[in-house]
N, C-alpha and C positions, 0 to 999 in steps of 0.2 A: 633434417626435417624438410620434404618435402615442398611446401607450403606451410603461410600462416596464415592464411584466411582465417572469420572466424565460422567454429562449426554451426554455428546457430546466431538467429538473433537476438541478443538479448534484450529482453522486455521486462521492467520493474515488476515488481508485486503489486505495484500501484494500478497497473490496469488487469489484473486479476479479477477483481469487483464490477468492471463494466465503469455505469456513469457515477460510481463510487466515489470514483477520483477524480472528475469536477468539485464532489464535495468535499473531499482534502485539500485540492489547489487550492480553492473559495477559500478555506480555514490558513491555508500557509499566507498567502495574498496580508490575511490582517493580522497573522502572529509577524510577518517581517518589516511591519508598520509601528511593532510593541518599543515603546520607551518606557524607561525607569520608572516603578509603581504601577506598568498597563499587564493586565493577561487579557489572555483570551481562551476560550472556551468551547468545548464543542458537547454539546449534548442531544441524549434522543429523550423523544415526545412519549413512545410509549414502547412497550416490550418488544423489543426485538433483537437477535443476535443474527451475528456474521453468520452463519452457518447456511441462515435464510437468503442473504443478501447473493445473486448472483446475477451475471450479467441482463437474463433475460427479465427477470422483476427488480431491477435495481429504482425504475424509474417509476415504480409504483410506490416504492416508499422513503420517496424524497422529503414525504410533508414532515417525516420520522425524526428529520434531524434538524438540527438549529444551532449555530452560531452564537455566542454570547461576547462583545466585545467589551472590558473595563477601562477607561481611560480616566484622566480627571475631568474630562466635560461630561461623563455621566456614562449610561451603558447604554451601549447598541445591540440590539436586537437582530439577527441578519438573516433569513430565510434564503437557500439559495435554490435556485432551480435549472437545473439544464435543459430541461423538456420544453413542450409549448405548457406558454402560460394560458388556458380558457378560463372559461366562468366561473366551472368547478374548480379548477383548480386555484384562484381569486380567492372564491369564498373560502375554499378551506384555508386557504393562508390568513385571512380577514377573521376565519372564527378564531386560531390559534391565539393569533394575536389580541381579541379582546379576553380570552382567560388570562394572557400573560399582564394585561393593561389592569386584569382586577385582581391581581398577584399580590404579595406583599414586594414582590420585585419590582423597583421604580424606573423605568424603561423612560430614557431621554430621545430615543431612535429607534425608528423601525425599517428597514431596510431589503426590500426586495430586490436578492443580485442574482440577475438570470447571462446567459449563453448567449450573445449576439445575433449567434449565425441561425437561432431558431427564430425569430427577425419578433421575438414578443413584444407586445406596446402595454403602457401599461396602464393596464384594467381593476387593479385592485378595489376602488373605489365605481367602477362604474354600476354599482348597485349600490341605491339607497342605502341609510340606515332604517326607514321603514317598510320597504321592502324584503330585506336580510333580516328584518325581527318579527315578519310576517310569516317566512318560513323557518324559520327555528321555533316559532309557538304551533307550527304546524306539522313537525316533524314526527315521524312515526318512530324513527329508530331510538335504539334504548338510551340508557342517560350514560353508559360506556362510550358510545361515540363522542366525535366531538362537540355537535352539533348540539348534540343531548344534553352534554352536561351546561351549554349554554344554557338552554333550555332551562333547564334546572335550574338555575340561579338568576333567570332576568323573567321567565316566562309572567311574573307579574308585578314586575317591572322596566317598561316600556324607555322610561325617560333616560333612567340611569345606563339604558341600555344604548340608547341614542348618543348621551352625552360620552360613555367609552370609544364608542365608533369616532366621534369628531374630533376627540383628543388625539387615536391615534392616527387618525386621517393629518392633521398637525404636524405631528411626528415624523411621517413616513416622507421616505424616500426608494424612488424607483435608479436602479443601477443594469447598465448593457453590456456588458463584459468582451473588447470586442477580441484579444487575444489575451488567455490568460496566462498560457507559457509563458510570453512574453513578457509579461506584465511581473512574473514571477523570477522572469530572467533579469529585470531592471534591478526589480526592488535587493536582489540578492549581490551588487556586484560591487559592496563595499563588505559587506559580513563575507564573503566567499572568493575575492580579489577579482573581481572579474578580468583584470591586466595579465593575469598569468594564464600557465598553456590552456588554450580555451577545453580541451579534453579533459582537463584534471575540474577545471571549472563547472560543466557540465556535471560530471561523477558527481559532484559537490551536491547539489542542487538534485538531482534524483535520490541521493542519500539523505538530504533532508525531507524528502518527500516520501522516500520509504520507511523512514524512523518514525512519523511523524503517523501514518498510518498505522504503524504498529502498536504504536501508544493506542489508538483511538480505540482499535479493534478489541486490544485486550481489556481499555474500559468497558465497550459495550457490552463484551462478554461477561463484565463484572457487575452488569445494571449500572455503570457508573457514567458520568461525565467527565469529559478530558481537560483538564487547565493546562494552560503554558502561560508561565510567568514571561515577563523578560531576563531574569537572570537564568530563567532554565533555558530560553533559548541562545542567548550568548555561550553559557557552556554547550548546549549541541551543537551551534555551529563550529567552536573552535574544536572539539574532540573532531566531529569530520573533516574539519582543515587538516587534521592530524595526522589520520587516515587518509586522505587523500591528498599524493604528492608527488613529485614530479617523479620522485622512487619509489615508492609502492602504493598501493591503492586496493581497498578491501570494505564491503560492506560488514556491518556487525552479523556475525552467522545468526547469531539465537533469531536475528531479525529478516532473514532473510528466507529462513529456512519456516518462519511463518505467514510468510507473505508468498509463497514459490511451491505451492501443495503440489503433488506427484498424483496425479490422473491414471486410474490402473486402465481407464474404460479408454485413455487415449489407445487406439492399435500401432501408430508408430512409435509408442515408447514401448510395450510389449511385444512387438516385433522387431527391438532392435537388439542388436548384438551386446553392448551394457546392459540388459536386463537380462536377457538370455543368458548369460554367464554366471550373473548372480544368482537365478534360480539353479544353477549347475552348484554351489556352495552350499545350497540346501538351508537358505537364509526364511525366518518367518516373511511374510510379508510386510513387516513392519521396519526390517532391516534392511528388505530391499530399496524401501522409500527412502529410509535413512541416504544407503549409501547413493542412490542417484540424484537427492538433494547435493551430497556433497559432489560431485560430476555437475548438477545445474551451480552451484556455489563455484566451482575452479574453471567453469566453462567465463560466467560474470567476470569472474578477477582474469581470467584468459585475456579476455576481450578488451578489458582496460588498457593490461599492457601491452596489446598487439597497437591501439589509438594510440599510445603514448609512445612508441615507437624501442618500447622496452622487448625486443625480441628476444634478446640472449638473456633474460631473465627464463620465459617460457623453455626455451632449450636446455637449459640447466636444471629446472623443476624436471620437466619430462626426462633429459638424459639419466637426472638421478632413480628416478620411480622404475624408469624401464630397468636399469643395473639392479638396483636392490630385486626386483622382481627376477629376475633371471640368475643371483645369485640365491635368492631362497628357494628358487625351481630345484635348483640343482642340490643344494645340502637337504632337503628334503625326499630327493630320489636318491641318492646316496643311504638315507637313514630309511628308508624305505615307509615312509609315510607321506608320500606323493598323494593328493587329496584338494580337489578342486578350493572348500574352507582354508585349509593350511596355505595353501600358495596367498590366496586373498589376505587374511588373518595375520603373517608373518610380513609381507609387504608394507601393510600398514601400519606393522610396528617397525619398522625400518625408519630410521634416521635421512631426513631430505633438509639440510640447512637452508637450502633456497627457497623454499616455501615460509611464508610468515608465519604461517597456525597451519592448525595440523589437519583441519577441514581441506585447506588448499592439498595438502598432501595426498588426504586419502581420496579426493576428487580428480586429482588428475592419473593417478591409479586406476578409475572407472572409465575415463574420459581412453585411456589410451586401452580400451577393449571393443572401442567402434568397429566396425567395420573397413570406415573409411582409412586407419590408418593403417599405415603400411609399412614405414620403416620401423617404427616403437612398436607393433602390436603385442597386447598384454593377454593372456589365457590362464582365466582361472581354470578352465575345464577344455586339454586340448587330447586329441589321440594318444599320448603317454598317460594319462590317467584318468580316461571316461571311462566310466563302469561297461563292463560289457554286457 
């Protein structure tokens, strides 16, 4: 092998979402605060799914999500925001919160945690309660908005509406977040040994952060809200200790492969030599995603053990993949059913004991049809069997 740099840089599924994942760190930050009999909770305000969430409007439907903390001093409430905090965006956290204060949900804290570096002060209250109930009895828009359904329920009544605003004005608490990696890096370094090799440490720590997102996403998908108990997250953190070690180190696939979507509209993944080979197999489209998921999957776990200084792990996976593939070239032109599919299809049912699962297998199978390499390179479709 050549070289082991790695081919790419790897980047969690966590920043796939944009400022999405502000609002999972916010959410990790107070599940790794959970003691025995605390959850925590992450839910949305009104209909929306991942699908919509992407990086360019992520920051428009922040108000969307909310924080639920259960402890035995009572529940906290936690609105997070990464953005700048302005007037509007005040009020609308100011109206959420008095639906939630005339709830049947008995709210001991309300807690606005914003981003430091966007330098927010906090304004939450610097508008009246009769001012703010001046424009809600004024509002045009329908009683679906927020604002509306305030409306709806105080517009003739003033006092009561006054008296919610002061209670939660009482309540609340302003939070500046001023690094939260870090912050997430402290809270984690007895659940995750922060003493051991700081690489496996780290793995750690993005795998709770991408699990953790994976939950969320598939509640939202289900209209639902996310709980984490504390005994749910003592067993994720040790199953990821588990998986991640000084000898091997692997994210959950089913999770990774939903957090790591394949971009047809990206042109340097369609103009790369892994993709072009698999359209030579005459793969749907839905199997080409499949397999270049499992190529972004063994490139991840690559990369682990290139940090961990696990080389001859990597050479062993590859030496094995390139041999099987060069041995079923060959018994296949023999049998005379040489076939860009059959070369791919036979490899990957090839036995590779160096690999832990069998995603690592058949990823680094795609990974060695790059272009760049050169000693291993792998052809599902080369000059002995392109159609002519």
């Amino acid at each position: 092998m050549d070289n082991l740099v790695p081919a790419v840089i790897d980047k969690s599924g966590i920043y796939s979402l944009g400022g999405f994942a502000y609002q999972i760190k916010a959410f990790v930050c107070y599940a790794l605060i959970l003691e025995e009999g605390m959850r925590a909770e992450f839910e949305t305000l009104e209909d929306v799914t991942i699908r919509k969430l992407v990086p360019e409007n992520i920051d428009d439907n922040e108000d969307k999500f909310r924080n639920l903390l259960y402890s035995p001093s009572g529940l906290s409430a936690i609105q997070v925001k990464r953005t700048t905090v302005d007037k509007t965006t005040a009020k609308q956290i100011l109206l959420n919160w008095i639906l939630l204060e005339d709830s049947e949900t008995a709210i001991t804290e309300y807690v606005l945690f914003t981003d430091k570096s966007y330098n927010n002060e906090d304004i939450v209250f610097d508008i009246t309660a009769d001012e703010l109930f001046t424009e809600v009895v004024n509002t045009k828009l329908t009683a679906r908005s927020t604002i509306g359904k305030v409306k709806k329920r105080y517009k003739e009544s003033k006092e009561a509406f006054i008296n919610l605003y002061n209670d939660i004005k009482i309540k609340y608490k302003f939070l500046s977040n001023g690094n939260i990696d870090k912050e997430i890096n402290d809270k984690c370094r007895l659940l995750f040994k922060r003493g051991i090799n700081p690489v496996v440490y780290q793995k750690r720590i993005e795998a709770l952060l991408q699990h953790i997102t994976y939950e969320i996403m598939e509640q939202i998908n289900m209209k639902n809200s996310y709980t984490l108990s504390y005994a749910q997250m003592i067993a994720c953190t040790e199953d990821i200790c588990n998986r991640y070690t000084d000898t091997f180190m692997y994210p959950v696939y089913s999770e990774f492969k939903k957090l790591n979507k394949v971009d047809f509209k990206d042109l340097q993944l369609v103009n790369s030599r892994e993709y072009k080979q698999l359209v030579a197999c005459e793969l749907p489209e839905k199997l080409i995603e499949t397999h270049m998921q499992y190529r972004d999957y063994y490139q991840n776990v690559r990369l682990g053990y290139i940090d961990t200084g696990k080389i001859e792990r990597i050479r062993d996976i590859e030496e094995t993949t390139h041999e099987n593939f060069e041995a079923v070239k060959f018994v296949l032109q023999k049998e005379g059913k040489d076939r860009p599919y059959r070369r791919l299809d036979e490899t990957n049912k090839s036995t590779n004991s160096h690999a832990d699962i069998d995603q690592i297998k058949y990823g680094s199978g795609i990974y060695l049809t790059r272009s760049e390499e050169q000693e291993k390179q792998i052809s599902w479709e080369d000059e002995d069997n392109a159609k002519s």
